[in-house]
C-alpha positions in Angstrom: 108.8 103.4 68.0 111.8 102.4 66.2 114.0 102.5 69.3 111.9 100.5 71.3 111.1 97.7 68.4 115.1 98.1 68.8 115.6 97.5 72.2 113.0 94.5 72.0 114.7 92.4 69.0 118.3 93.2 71.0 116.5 91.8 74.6 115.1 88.8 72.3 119.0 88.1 70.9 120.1 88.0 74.4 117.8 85.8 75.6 118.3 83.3 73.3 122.0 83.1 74.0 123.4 80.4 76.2 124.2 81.4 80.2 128.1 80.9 79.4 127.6 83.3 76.1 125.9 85.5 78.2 128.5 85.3 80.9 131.4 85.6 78.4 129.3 89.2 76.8 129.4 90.7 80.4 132.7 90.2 81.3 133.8 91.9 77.6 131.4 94.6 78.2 132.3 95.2 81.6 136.0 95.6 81.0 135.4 97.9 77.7 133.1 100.1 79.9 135.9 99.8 82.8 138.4 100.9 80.4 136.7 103.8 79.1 136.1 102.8 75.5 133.7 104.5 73.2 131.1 102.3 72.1 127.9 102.8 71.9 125.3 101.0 73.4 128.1 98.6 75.4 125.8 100.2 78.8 122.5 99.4 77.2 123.5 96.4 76.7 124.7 95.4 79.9 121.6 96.5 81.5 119.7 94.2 79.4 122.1 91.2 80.3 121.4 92.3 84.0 118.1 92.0 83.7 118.2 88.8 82.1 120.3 87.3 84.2 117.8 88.3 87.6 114.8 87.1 85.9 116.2 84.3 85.4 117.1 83.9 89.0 114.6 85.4 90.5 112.2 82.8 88.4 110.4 86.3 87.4 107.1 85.0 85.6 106.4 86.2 82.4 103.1 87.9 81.6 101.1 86.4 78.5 101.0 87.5 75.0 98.1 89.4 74.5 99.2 91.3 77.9 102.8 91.9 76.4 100.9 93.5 73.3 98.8 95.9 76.0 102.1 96.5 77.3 104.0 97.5 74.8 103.5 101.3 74.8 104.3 101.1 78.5 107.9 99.5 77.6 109.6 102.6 78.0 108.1 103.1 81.2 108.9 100.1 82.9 111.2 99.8 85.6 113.1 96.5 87.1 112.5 97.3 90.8 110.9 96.2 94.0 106.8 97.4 93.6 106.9 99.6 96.6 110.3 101.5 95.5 108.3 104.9 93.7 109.8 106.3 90.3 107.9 109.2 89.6 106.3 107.9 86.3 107.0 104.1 86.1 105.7 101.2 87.1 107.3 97.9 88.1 107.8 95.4 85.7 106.9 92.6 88.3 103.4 94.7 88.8 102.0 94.1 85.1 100.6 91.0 86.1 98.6 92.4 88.6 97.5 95.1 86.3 96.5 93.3 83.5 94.1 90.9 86.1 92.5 94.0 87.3 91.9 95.2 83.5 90.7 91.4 83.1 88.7 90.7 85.9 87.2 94.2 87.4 87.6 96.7 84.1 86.4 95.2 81.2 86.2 91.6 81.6 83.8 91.0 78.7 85.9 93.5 76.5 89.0 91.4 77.5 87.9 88.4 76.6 86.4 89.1 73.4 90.0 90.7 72.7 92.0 87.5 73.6 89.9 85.7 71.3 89.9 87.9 68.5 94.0 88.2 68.9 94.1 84.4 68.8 91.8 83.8 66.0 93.9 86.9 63.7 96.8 85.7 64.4 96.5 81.9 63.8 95.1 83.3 60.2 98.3 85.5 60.2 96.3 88.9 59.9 98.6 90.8 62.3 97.4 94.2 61.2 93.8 92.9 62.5 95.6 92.1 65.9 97.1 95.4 66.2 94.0 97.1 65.2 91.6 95.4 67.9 94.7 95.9 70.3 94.8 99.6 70.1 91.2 99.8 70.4 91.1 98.5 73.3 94.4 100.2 74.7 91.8 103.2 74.0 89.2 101.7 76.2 91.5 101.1 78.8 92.7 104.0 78.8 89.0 106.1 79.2 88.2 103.2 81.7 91.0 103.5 83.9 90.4 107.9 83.5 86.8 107.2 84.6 87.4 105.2 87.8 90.3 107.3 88.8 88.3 110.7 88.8 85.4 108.5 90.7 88.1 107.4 93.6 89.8 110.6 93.6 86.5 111.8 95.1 85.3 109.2 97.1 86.8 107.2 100.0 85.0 104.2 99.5 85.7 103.8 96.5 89.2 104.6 96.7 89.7 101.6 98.9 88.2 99.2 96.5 89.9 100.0 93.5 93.2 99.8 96.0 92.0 96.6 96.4 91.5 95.5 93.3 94.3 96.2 91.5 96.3 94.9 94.3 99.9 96.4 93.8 102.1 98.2 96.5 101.2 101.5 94.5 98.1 101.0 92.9 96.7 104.5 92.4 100.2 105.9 90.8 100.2 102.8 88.8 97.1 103.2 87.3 97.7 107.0 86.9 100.5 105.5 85.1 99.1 103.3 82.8 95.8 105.6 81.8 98.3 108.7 80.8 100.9 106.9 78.9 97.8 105.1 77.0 95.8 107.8 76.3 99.1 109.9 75.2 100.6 107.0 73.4 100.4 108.9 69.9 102.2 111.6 71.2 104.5 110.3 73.2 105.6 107.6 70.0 105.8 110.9 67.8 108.4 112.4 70.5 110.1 109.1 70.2 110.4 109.0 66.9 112.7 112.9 66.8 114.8 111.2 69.6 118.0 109.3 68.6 118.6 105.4 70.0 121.1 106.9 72.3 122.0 110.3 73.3 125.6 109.8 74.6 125.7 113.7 76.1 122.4 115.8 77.1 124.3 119.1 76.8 124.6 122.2 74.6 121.8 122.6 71.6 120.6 118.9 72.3 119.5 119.9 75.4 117.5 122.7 74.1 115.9 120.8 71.0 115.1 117.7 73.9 113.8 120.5 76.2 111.7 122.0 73.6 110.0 118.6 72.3 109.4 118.0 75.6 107.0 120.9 75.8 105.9 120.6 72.5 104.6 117.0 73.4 102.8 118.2 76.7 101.7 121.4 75.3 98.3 120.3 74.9 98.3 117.7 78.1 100.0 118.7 80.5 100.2 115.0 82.2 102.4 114.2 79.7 105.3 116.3 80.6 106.4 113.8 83.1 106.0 110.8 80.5 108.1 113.0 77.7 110.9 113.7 80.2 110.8 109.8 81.1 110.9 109.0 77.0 114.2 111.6 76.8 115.7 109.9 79.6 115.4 106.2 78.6 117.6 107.2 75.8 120.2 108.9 77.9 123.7 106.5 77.7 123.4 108.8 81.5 120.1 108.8 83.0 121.1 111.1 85.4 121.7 114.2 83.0 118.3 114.7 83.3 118.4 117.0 85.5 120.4 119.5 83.5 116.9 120.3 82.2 116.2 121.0 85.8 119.4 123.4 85.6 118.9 124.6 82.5 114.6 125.7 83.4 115.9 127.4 86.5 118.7 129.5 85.2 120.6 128.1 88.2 122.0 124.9 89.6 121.0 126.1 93.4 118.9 123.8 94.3 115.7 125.2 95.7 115.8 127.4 92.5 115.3 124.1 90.4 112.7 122.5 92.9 110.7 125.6 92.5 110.8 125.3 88.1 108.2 122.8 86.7 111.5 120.3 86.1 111.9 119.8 89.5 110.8 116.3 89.2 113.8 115.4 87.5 116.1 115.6 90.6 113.8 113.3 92.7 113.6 111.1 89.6 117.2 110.8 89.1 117.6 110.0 93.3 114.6 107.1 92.5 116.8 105.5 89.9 120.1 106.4 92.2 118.6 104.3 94.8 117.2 101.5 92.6 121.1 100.8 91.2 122.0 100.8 94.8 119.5 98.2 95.6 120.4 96.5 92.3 124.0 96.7 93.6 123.0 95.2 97.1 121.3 92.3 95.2 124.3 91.4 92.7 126.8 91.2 95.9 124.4 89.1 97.6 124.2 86.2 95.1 127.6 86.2 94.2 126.8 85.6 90.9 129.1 88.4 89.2 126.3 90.4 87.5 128.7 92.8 85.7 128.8 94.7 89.3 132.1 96.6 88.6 130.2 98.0 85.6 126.9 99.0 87.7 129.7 100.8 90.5 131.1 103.1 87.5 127.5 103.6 86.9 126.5 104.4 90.6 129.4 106.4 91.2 129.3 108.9 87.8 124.8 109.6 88.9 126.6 110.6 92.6 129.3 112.7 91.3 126.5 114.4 88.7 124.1 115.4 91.2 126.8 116.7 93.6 129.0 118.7 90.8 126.1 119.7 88.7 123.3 120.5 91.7 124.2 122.8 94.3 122.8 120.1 96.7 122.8 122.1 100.4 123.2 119.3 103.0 120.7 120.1 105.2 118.1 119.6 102.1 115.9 116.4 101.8 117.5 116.0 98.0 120.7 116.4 100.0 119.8 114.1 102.5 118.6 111.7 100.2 122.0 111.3 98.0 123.7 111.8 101.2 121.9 108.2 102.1 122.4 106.6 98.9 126.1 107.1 99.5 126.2 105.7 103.2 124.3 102.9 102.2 127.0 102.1 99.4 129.6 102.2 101.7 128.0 100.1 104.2 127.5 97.3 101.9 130.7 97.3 100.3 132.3 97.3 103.3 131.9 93.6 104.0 132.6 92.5 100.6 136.2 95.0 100.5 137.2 93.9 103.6 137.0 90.0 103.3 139.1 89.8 100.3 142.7 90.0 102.4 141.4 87.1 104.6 139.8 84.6 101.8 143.0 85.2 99.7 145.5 84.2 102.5 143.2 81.5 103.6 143.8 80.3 100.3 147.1 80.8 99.5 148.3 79.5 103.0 151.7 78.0 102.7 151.0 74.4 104.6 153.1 71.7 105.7 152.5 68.0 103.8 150.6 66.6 106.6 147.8 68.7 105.9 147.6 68.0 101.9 145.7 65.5 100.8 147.1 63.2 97.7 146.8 64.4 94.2 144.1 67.4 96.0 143.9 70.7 94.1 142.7 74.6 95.2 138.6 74.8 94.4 138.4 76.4 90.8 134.9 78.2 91.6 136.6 79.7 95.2 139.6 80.6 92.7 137.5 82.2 90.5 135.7 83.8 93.2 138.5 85.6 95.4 140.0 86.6 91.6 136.1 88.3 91.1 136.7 89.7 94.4 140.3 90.7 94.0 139.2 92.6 90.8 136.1 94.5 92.7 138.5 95.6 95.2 140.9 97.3 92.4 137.7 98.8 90.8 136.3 99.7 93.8 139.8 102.4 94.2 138.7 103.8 91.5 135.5 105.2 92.5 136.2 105.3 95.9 135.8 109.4 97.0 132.8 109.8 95.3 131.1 106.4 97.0 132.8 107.4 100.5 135.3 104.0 100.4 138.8 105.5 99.9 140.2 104.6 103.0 138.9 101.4 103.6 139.5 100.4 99.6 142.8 101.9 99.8 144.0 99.8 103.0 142.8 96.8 101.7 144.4 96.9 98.4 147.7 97.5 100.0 147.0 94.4 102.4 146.6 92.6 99.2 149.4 93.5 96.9 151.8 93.5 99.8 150.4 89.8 100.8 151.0 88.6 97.2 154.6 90.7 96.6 155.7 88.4 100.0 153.6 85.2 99.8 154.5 83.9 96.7 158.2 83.5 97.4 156.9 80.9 99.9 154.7 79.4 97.1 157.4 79.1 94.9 159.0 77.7 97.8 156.8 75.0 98.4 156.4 74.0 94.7 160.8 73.7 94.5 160.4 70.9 96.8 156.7 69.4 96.2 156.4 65.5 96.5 154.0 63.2 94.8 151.5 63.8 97.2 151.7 67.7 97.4 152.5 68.5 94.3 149.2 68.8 92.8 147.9 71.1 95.0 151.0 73.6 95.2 151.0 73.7 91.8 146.9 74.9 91.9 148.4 77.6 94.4 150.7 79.2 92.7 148.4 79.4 90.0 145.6 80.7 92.1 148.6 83.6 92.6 149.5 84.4 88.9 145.7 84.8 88.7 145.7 87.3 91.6 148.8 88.7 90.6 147.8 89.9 87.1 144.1 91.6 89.1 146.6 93.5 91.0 150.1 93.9 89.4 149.5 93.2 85.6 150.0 90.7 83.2 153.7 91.1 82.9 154.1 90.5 86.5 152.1 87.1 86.7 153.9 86.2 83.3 156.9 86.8 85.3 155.6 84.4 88.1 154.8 81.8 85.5 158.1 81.5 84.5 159.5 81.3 88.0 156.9 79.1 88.8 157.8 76.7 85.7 161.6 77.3 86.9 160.8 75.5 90.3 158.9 72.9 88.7 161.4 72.1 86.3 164.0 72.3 89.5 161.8 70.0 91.4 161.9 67.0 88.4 165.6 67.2 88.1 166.2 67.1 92.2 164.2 64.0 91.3 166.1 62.7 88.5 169.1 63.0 90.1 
């Protein structure tokens, strides 16, 4: 459990930090991660930043304390999704809530309550070992609970439909499959945690074997843990998607009906879930043009496509085929839009315009400045990853629109700045440094120090026209 007490004090650290520190950590990741740099944990930490940063959006409520103590062994198997979207395994963080009222009110309400009060009462007197203890006992009675009314539903309609009901979430009987295995299994699955490192940078070569054979090892005698051990592996993957190398590796083969057919078939339809979740996470970040370290999650996106098609023989015509084969025209739908608006914004922007239509002492809009050079930078990162997400064209056209724009227009800023009144000369000044910006996204930062200079050059040429 060390890795997950981990993962908790680093989620509590972020948390605590202000939005602008916060904002300031994802930018740094984002362009270490962009660059290639070897660190670890720079992707595990982004994720949490993410995640912090859509709660806090999104207003996500937050589930007691007591419940966050039930849900602790669960952590690992939590996933930041919409309820309805199935990971084979996992269970919606925004679906906890719902859970722990069924547990409350329709499982064992009298149990529950007696716990809450016990909890409060041990911890007030500071006896957290006594907390813990009545916590896991009734973790155990959950657990049996849940097993009990599951087998009941499983052979009866009726009841079926009310325990549907009752729990009340878009996948109720998989969530409480969920919850009952991973509770009952809990010893195990915190002893197969325990022989894992914090982050396994490569699944490959003997790792894979020793992860394959704890894996087993922890299922051996249940087998409804296998699913819940592979889950605990990949959590700690700095890749997710290399899970399915133990697909490859079971199967002798990459071919993939030869891997759907090995008992580690799962692992191809749960590295597609967690394909499609980043896309919907990607569709969400471009929305709410809030710069939620979206070039990061595109490197991300595009290295699980590229995975699955070089590692996976992946025939077309297949329904895993079909499904990544989705995944990628949705990507390169939705980026579409965003790609091919940045040429427009940007000349809107750097317009050169006669004095009449200037206003006195007016200036460029920092946040639009900010937000074409956010744009501007997505586009170049966007190049890089553009065969694999199906964009190389459309990326490659638009860049080229762009730099040749900015090689041309800024002549005419410079221009415009040489010969700038009092009334203008605020404003051209806030264009041509809306271009150095650009300039540096596209060119470097020679060339927009370059620009600067010229830029200061026509400034200075401006005051001594004036002097004179």
């Amino acid at each position: 459990m060390a890795g997950v007490e981990t993962i908790e004090r680093l989620r509590n650290y972020l948390r605590e930090l202000s939005p602008q520190a916060r904002s300031l950590l994802i930018g740094e990741f984002e362009r270490s991660l962009l660059r290639g740099d070897e660190a670890s944990g720079i992707d595990l930490v982004l994720q949490e930043l993410r995640r912090i940063v859509r709660d806090q959006r999104e207003n996500a409520p937050r589930i007691g304390h007591c419940a966050r103590l039930f849900f602790k062994p669960i952590e690992p198997y939590i996933v930041d999704d919409r309820a309805d979207h199935g990971h084979p395994g996992r269970v919606a963080r925004c679906s906890l809530e719902m859970l722990w009222t069924w547990l409350r009110r329709d499982l064992l309400p009298e149990q529950a309550k007696a716990l809450a009060d016990g909890i409060n009462e041990a911890l007030l007197a500071g006896d957290e070992p006594k907390a813990q203890h009545m916590m896991r006992a009734f973790q155990d009675k959950a657990a049996a609970a849940i097993g009990a009314v599951l087998a009941e539903s499983a052979n009866d309609d009726k009841i079926r439909r009310r325990v549907t009901a009752q729990i009340g979430t878009p996948r109720p009987i998989d969530d409480a499959t969920t919850l009952k295995c991973v509770l009952a299994g809990r010893r195990a699955l915190d002893m197969l945690a325990a022989h894992l490192p914090l982050r396994i940078s490569n699944l490959a070569g003997g790792e894979l074997d020793e992860y394959k054979a704890l894996i087993e090892k922890t299922s051996a005698r249940d087998g409804e843990l296998f699913l819940y051990a592979l889950l605990a592996v990949m959590n700690r993957l700095a890749a997710p998607w290399q899970i399915i190398r133990f697909g490859v590796r079971a199967a002798g083969s990459d071919t993939a009906a030869r891997v759907a057919e090995s008992h580690y078939g799962v692992t191809v339809t749960i590295a597609l879930a967690e394909l499609e979740r980043m896309v919907a996470e990607l569709r969400e970040d471009l929305r709410s043009g809030a710069g939620v370290a979206v070039g990061a999650l595109l490197k991300t996106i595009h290295d699980a496509a590229r995975g699955l098609r070089t590692e996976l023989d992946l025939p077309v015509d297949s329904t895993w085929g079909r499904a990544l084969a989705a995944q990628r025209a949705q990507i390169a739908e939705m980026l579409r839009a965003e790609i091919e608006s940045a040429p427009g914004r940007m000349r809107r922007l750097l317009r050169a315009r006669p004095s009449s239509e200037i206003r006195a002492n007016s200036a460029l809009d920092a946040d639009e400045v900010a937000e074409i050079e956010a744009l501007i930078g997505f586009v170049g990162n966007c190049r890089s990853f553009a065969s694999e997400l199906a964009i190389n064209e459309m990326t490659q056209r638009t860049f080229s629109e762009i730099q040749q724009y900015l090689d041309s227009g800024t002549r005419a800023l410079l221009d415009g700045l040489r010969h700038a009144g009092d009334i203008d000369r605020s404003f051209r000044q806030s264009q041509v440094d809306a271009a150095v910006r650009f300039c540096a996204k596209v060119f470097g930062a020679d060339y927009a120090a370059l620009l600067t200079k010229a830029a200061e050059v026509a400034g200075a040429a401006e005051r001594k026209a004036k002097a004179g």
